[in-house]
Every structure is written in structure tokens, then in C-alpha cells.
N, C-alpha and C positions, 0 to 999 in steps of 0.2 A: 729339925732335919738332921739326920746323924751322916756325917762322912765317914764313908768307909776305908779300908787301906786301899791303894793300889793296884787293881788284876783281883779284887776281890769283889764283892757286892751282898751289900746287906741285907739281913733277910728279915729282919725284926729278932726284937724279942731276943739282942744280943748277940746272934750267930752271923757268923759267917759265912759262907760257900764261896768255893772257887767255877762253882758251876757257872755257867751263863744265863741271866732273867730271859732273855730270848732266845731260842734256838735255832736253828735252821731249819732242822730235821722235822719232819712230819709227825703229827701225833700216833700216839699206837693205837691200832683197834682196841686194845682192852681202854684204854683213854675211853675212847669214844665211846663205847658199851656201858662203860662206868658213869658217863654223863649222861648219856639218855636213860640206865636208870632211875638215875636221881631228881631228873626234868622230864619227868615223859610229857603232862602241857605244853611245853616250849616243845618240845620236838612234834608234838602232833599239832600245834599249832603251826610250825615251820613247814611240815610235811601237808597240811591243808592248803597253806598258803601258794605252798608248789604246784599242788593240782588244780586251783582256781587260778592262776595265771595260765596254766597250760590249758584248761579249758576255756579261755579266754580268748586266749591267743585260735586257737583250732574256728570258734566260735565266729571269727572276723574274718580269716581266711575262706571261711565256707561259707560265707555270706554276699549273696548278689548282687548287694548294693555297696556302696561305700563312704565311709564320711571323710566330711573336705572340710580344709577352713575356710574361713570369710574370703580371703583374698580369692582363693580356687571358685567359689561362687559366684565373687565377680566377675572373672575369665567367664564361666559358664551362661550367665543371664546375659551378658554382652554378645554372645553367641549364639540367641535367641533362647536358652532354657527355662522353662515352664519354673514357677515358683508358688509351692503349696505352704500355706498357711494354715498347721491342725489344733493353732488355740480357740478360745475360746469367744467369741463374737465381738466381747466387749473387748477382749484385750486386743484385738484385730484391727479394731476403732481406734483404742488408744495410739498404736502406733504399729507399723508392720514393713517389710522388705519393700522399695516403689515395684509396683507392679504384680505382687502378690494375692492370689487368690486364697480365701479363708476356705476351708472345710475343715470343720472341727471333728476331734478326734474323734468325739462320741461316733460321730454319723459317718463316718470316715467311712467302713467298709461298705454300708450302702449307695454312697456316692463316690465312690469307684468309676462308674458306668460313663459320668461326665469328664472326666478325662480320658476317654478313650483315643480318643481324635492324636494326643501328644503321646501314644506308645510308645515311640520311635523315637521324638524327640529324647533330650536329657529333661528331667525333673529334679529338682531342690526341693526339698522335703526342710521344715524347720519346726521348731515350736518355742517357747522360752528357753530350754537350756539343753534342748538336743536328745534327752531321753524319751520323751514321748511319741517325737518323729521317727523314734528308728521301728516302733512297730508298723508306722503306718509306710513307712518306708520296704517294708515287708510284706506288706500288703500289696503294693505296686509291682514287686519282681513276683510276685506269686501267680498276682493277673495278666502276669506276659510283658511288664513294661519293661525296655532294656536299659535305661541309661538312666538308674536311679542314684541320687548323691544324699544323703544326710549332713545336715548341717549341723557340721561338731562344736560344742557348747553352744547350739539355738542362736536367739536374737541376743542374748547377754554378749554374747561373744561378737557377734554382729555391730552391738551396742560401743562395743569394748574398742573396737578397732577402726570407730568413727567412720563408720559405713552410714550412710544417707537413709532415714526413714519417713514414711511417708504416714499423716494421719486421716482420718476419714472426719 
């Protein structure tokens, strides 16, 4: 490691400056022009990056349902809220939310009809780790249901936070 003199700083390679390594001042445009020449990947990576958080964001806010965590689920089931179950039969058996009804995703949009009776109520929507609830969750504001909730990170997260499951 080389020390430099005093109110100096080293710049390799022998030299000196009395400039400062950090500045305060903001970089130049021609800076900037000159780096995204030289990176155009990294900046159309950076600039993709921007537009899939921002269509992400839009994507949640324009969305009729909502997801909640575990604890928010439990307020809501204690409240009398409907609890959908969209895996898979076997996994349903293994182990599932107490009180949960199975309708697996396949059959999901045709069995729509049997929940009608709970429109009005709230529903919890779940499946193992949240991504496959949120279509059918979709599915429920689209056929008029008002008080739909996705259960964010599924039964994992259910699991996670030592939430009570019941088996068949």
C-alpha cells in the first residue's frame, strides 16, 4: 500500500493529483453518454429493470383483490372468512388451512358456481406458495366476488409462521 504526501492522493502508477478521489459535484452528461456508450447491456438492462418494477407496481394497484400475510388471514378466518384451497387433492390431504375447502386449480373456473352463496363474504385464496392463488383469485373479482385476499407466500409461509394445519 503506498502513502501518499499530505492534501495529495494517489493515483497509481507513480502520480500524484491534488484533485479529490470523491467529489461532490454531479457527473457531466457527456460522463453519462460516454458510459452508456460503452455499457449499452447494463443500461438496457437497468432501463428494463425500471419498466418491469413500474409495471408491477401499476399491475397490484389495479388489481381487485389483495394479498395479505398469515397473521392478516388470521384476523380474517376469525371473522368468519371463506378459506379456498386451489392445490392439488393429495396435497389438500397432506395437510391444509383448519377449515379449508380444496378446489383445485385445474377445475377452479368451473367450480366457481359453488361458491356463490360467500359473494359477499371475505375469501382467502391460497395454494403452496401464493403464485398459483393469485389467478384464481382473479377469477373470483371477475365473477362479482367483493372481498377477495391472496395468501402471500401460500401455505409455506403459513407453515413458516407456525400457523395451525389440519390433515385429512
Amino acid at each position: 500500500m503506498a502513502i501518499g504526501r499530505p492534501g495529495k492522493a494517489w493515483m497509481g502508477g507513480g502520480c500524484y493529483t491534488t484533485a479529490p478521489i470523491l467529489s461532490n459535484s454531479a457527473i457531466p452528461m457527456s460522463r453519462l453518454l460516454e458510459f452508456s456508450h460503452h455499457h449499452p447491456y447494463l443500461i438496457g438492462a437497468a432501463f428494463l429493470i425500471a419498466v418491469l418494477f413500474i409495471a408491477d407496481t401499476v399491475a397490484r394497484r389495479l388489481r381487485k383483490f389483495r394479498d395479505i400475510a398469515p397473521g392478516e388471514a388470521v384476523l380474517l378466518i376469525n371473522k368468519g372468512a371463506k378459506v379456498i384451497d386451489v392445490r392439488a387433492a393429495k396435497d389438500f390431504a397432506e395437510g391444509h388451512i383448519i377449515g379449508a375447502r380444496n378446489i383445485p386449480a385445474a377445475e377452479f373456473e368451473g367450480r366457481v358456481a359453488e361458491l356463490e352463496k360467500f359473494r359477499e363474504q371475505p375469501v382467502v385464496v391460497y395454494c403452496e406458495s401464493g403464485h398459483t392463488s393469485l389467478r384464481q383469485a382473479a377469477v373470483l373479482t371477475k365473477n362479482g366476488f367483493q372481498n377477495v385476499s391472496n395468501l402471500k407466500g401460500g401455505l409455506t409461509a403459513w407453515r413458516k409462521e407456525s400457523m395451525p394445519v389440519e390433515r385429512n
